[in-house]
MOPAC internal coordinates of N, CA, C and O (Angstrom, degrees):
PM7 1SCF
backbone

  N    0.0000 0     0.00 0     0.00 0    0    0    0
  C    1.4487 1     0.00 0     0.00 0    1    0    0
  C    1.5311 1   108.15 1     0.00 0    2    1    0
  O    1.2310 1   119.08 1   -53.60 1    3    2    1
  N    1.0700 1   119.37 1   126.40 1    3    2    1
  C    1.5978 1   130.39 1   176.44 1    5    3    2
  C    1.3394 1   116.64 1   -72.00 1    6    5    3
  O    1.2310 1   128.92 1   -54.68 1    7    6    5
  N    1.5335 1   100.43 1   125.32 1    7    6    5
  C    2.0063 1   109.13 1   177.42 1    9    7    6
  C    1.0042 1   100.45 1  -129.58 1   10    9    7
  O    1.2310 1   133.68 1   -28.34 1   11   10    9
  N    1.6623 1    91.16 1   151.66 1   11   10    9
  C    1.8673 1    97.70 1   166.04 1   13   11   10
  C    1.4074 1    87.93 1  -121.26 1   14   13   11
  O    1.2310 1   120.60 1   -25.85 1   15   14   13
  N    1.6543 1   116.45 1   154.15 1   15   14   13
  C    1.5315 1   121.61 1  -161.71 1   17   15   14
  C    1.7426 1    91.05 1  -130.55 1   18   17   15
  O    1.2310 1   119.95 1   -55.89 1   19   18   17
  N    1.4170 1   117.69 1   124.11 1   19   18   17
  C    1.3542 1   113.69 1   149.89 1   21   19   18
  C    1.1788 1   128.59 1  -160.85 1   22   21   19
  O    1.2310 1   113.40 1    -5.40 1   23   22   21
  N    1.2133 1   130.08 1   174.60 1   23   22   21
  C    1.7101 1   131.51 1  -156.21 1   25   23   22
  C    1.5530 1   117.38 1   -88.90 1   26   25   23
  O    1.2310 1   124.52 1   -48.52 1   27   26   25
  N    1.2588 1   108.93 1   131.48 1   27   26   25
  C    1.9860 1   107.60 1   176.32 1   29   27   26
  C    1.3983 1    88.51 1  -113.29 1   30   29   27
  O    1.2310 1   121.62 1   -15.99 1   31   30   29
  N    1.4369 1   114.50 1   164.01 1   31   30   29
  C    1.3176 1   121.03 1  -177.86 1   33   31   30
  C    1.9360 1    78.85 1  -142.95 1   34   33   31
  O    1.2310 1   126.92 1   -35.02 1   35   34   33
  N    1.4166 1   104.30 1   144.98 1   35   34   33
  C    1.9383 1   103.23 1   174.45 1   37   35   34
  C    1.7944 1    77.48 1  -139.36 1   38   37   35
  O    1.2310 1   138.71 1   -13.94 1   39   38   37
  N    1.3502 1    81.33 1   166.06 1   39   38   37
  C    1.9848 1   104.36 1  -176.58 1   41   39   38
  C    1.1821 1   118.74 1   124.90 1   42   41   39
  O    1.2310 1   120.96 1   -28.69 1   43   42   41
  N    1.0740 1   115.76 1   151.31 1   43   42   41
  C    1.9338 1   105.75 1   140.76 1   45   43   42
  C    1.7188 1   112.04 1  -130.07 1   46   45   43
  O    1.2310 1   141.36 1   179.00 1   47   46   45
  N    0.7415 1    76.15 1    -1.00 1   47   46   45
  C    2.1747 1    87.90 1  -179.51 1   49   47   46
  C    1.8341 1   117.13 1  -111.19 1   50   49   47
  O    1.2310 1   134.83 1   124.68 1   51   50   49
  N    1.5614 1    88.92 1   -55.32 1   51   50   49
  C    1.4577 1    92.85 1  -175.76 1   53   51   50
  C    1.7104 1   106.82 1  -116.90 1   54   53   51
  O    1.2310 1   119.80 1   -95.14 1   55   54   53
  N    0.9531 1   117.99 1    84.86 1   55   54   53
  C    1.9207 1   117.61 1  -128.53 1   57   55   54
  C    2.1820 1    83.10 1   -89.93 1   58   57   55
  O    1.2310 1   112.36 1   -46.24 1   59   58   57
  N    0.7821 1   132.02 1   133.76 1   59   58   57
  C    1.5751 1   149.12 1   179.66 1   61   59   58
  C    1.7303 1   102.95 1  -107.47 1   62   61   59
  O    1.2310 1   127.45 1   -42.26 1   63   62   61
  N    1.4433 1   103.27 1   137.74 1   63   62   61
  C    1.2699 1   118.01 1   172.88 1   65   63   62
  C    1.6562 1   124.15 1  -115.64 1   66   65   63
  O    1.2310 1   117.25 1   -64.38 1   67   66   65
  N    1.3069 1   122.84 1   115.62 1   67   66   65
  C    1.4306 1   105.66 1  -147.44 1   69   67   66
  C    1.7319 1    77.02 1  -133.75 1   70   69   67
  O    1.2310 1   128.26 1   -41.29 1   71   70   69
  N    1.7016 1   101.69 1   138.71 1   71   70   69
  C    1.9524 1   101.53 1   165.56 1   73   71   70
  C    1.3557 1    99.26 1   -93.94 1   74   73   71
  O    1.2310 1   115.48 1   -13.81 1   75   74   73
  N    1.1846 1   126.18 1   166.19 1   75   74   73
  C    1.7519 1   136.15 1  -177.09 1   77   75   74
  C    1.6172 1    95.74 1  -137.92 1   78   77   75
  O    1.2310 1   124.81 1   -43.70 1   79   78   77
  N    0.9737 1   108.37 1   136.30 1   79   78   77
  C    1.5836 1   118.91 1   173.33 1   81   79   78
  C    1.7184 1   108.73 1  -107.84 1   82   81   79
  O    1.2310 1   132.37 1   -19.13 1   83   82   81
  N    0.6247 1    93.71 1   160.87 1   83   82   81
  C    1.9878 1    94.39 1  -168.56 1   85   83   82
  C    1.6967 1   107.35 1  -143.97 1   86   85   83
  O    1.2310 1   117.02 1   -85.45 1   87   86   85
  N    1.3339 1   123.27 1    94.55 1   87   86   85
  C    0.7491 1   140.06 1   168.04 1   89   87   86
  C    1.8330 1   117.63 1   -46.63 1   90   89   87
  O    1.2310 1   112.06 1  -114.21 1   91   90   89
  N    0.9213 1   132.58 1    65.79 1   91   90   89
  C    1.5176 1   136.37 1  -146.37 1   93   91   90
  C    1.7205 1    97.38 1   -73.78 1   94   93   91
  O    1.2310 1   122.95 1   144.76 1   95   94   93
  N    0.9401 1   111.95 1   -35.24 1   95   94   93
  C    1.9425 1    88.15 1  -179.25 1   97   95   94
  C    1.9389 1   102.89 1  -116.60 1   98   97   95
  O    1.2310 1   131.04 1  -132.23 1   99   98   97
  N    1.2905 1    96.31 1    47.77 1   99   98   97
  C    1.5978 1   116.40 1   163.11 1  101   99   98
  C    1.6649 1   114.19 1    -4.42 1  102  101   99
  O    1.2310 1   119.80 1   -74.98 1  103  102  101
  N    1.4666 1   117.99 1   105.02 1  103  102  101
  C    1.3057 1   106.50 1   159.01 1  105  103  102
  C    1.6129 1   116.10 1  -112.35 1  106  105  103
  O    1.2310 1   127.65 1     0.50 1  107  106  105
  N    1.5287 1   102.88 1  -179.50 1  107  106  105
  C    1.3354 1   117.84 1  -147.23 1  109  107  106
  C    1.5407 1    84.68 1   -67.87 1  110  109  107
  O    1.2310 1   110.42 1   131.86 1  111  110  109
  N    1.5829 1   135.60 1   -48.14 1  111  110  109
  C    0.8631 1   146.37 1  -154.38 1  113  111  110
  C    1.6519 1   110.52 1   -67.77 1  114  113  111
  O    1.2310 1   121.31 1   147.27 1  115  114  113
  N    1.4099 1   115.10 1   -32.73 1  115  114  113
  C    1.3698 1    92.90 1   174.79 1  117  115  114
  C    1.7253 1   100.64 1  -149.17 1  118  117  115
  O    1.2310 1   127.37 1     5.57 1  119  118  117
  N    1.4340 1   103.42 1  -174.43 1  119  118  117
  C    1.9794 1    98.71 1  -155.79 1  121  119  118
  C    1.6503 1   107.55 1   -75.99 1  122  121  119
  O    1.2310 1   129.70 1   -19.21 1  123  122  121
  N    1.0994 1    98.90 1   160.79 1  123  122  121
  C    1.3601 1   105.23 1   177.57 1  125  123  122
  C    1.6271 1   124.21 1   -77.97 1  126  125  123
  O    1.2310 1   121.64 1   158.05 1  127  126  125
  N    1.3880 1   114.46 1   -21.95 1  127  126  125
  C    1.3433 1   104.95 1  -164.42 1  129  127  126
  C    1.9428 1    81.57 1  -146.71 1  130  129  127
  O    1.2310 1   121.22 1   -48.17 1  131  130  129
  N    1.3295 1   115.27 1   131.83 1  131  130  129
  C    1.7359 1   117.50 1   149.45 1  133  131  130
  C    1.0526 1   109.83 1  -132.85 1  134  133  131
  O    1.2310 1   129.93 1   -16.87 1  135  134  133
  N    1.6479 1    98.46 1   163.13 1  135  134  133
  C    1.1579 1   109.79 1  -143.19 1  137  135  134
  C    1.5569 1   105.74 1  -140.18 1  138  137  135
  O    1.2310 1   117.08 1   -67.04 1  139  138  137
  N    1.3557 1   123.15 1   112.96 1  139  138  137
  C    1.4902 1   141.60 1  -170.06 1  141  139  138
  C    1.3225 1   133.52 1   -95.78 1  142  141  139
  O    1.2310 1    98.52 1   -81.74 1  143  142  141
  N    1.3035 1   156.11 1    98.26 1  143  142  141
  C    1.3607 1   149.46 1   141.68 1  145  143  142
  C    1.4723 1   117.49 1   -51.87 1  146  145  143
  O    1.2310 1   119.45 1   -33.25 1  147  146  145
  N    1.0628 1   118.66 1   146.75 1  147  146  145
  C    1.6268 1   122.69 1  -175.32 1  149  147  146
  C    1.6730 1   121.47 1    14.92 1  150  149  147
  O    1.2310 1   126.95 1  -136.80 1  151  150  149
  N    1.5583 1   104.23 1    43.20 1  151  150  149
  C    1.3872 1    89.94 1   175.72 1  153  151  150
  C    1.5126 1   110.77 1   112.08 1  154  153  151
  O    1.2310 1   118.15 1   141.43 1  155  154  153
  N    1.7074 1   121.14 1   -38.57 1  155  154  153
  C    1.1912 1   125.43 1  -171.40 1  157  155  154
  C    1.4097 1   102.63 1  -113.82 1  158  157  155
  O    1.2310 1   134.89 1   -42.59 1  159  158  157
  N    1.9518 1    88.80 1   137.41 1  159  158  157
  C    1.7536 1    95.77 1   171.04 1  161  159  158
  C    1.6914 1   110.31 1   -79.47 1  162  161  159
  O    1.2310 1   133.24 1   -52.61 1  163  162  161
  N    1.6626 1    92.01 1   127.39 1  163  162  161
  C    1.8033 1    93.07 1   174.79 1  165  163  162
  C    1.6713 1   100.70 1  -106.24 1  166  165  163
  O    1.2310 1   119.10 1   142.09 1  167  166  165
  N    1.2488 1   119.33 1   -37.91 1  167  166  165
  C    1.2663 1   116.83 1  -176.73 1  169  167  166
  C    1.5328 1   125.26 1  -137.03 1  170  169  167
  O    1.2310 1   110.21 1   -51.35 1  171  170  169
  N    1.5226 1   136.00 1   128.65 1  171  170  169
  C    1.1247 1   136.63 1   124.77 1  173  171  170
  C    1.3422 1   137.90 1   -65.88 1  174  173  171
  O    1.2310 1   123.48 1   -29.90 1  175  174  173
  N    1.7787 1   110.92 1   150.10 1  175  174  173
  C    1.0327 1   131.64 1   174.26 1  177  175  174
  C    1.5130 1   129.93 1  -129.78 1  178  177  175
  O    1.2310 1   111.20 1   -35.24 1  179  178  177
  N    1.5532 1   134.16 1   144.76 1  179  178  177
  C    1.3120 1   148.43 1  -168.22 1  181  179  178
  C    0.9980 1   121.42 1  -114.93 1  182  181  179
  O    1.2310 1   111.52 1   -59.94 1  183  182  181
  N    1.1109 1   133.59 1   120.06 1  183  182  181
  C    1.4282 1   121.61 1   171.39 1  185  183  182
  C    1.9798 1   111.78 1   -53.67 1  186  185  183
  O    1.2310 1   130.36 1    -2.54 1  187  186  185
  N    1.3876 1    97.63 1   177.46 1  187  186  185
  C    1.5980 1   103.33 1  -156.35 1  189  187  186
  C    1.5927 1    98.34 1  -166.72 1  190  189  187
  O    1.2310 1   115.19 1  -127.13 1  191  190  189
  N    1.1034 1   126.73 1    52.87 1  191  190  189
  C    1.6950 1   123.35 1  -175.92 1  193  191  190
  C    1.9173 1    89.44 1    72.03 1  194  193  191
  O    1.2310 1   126.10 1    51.91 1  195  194  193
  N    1.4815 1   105.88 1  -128.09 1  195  194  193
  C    1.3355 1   119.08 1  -151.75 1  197  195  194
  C    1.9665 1    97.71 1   -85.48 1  198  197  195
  O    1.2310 1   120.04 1   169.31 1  199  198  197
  N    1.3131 1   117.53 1   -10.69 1  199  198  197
  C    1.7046 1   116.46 1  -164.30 1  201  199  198
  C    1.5399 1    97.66 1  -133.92 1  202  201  199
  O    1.2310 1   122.66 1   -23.65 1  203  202  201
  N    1.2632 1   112.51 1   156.35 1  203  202  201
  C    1.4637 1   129.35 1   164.67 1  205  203  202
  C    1.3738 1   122.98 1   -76.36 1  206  205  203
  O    1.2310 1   121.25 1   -31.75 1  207  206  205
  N    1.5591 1   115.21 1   148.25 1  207  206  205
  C    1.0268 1    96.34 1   169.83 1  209  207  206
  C    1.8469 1   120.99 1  -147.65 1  210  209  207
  O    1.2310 1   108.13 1   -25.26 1  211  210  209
  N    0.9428 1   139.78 1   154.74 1  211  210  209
  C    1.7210 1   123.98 1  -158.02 1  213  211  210
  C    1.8391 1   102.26 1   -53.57 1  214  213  211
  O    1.2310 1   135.98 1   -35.60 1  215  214  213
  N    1.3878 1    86.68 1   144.40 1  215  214  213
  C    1.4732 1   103.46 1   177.48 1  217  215  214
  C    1.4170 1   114.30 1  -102.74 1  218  217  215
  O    1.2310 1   124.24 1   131.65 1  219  218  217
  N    1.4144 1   109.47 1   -48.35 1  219  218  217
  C    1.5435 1   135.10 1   160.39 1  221  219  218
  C    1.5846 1   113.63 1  -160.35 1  222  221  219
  O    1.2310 1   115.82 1   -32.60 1  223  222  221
  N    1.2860 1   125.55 1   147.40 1  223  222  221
  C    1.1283 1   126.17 1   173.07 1  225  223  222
  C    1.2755 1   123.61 1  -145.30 1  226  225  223
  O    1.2310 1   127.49 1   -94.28 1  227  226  225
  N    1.2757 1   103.19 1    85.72 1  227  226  225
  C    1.7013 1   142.07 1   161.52 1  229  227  226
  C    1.2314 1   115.00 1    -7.42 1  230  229  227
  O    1.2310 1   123.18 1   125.39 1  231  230  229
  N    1.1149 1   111.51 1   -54.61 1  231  230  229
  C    1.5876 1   135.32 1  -141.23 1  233  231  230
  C    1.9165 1    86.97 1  -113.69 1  234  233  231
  O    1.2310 1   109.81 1   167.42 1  235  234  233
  N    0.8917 1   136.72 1   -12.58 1  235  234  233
  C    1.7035 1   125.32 1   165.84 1  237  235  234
  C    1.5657 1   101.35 1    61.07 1  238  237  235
  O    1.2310 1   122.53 1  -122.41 1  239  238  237
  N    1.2955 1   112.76 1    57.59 1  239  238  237
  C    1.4785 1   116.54 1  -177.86 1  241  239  238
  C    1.4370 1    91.04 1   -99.70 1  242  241  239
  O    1.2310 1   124.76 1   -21.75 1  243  242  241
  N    1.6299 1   108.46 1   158.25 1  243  242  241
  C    1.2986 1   130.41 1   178.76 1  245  243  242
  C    1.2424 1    99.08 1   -91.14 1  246  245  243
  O    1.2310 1   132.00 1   -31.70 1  247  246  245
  N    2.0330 1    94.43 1   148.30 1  247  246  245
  C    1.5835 1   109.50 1   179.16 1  249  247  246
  C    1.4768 1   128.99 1   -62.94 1  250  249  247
  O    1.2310 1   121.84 1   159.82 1  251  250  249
  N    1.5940 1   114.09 1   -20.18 1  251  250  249
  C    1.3302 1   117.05 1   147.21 1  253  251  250
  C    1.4032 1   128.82 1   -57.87 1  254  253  251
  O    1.2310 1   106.55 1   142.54 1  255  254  253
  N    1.3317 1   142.62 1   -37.46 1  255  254  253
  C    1.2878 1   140.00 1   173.77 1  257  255  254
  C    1.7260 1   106.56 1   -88.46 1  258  257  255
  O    1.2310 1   119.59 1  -178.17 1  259  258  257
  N    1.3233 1   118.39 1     1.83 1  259  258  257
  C    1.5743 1   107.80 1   179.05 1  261  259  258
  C    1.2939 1    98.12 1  -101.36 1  262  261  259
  O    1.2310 1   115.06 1   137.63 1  263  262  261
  N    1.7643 1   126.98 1   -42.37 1  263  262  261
  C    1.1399 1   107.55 1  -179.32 1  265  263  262
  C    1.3582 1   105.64 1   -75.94 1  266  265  263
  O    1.2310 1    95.94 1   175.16 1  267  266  265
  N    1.6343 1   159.94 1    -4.84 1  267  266  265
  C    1.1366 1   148.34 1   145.71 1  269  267  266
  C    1.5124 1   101.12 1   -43.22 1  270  269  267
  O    1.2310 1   107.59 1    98.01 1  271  270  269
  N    1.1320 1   140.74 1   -81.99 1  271  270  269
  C    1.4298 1   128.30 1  -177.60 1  273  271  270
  C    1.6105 1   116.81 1   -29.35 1  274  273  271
  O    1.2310 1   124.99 1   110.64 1  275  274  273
  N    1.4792 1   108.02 1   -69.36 1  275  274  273
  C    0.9957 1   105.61 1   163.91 1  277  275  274
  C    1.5278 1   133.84 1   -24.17 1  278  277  275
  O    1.2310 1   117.18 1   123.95 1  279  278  277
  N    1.1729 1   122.98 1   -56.05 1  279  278  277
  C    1.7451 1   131.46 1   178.04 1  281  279  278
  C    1.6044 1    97.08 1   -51.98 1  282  281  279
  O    1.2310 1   126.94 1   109.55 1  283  282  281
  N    1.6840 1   104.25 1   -70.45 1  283  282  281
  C    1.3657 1   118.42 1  -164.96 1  285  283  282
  C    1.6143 1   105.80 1   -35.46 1  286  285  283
  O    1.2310 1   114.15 1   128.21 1  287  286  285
  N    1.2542 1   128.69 1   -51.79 1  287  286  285
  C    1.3073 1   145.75 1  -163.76 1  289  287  286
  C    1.4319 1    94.17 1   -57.11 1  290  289  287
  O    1.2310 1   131.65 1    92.28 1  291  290  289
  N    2.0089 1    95.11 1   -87.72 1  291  290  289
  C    1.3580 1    99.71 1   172.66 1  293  291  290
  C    1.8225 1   132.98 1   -16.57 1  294  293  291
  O    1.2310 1   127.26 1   141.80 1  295  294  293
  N    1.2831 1   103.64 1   -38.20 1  295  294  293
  C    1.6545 1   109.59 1  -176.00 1  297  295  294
  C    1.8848 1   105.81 1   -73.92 1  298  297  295
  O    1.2310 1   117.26 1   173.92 1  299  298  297
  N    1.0446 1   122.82 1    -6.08 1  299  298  297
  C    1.0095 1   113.17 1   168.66 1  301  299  298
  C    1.7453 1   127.96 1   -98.88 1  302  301  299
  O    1.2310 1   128.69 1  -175.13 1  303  302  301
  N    1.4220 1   100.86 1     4.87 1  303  302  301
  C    1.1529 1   113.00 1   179.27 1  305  303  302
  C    1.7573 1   126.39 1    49.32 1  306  305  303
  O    1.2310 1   136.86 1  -123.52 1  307  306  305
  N    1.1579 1    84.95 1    56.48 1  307  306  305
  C    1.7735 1    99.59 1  -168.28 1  309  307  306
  C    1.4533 1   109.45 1  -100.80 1  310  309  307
  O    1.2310 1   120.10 1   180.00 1  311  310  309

């Protein structure tokens, strides 16, 4: 399955570095985009019409730092 892999950074104070994997020919069966800190998947994401939305999240991240990913992603229109 074909990925393109690249880095979001969210913050402005305590600034986080997260890789996103991008599942480029997306099936129904599994998420389109995960999403890694040091190596470990904490979160997936799905498309949802125009926004993402959790697929699973591993990593027990708060809904403030998921929808920051979320936006960041979203802004690239992928």
């Amino acid at each position: 399955m074909q990925t393109e892999n690249f880095q979001i950074a969210i913050g402005q104070v305590n600034v986080q570095t997260f890789e996103v994997r991008d599942y480029i020919h997306h099936e129904k069966d599994k998420c389109k985009f995960e999403i890694y800190k040091s190596g470990q998947l904490i979160l997936s994401l799905e498309p949802d019409g125009d926004f993402l939305r959790i697929c699973k999240n591993p990593g027990e991240l708060d809904e403030e730092t998921i929808h920051l990913i979320c936006d960041k992603i979203e802004s690239y229109h992928l």
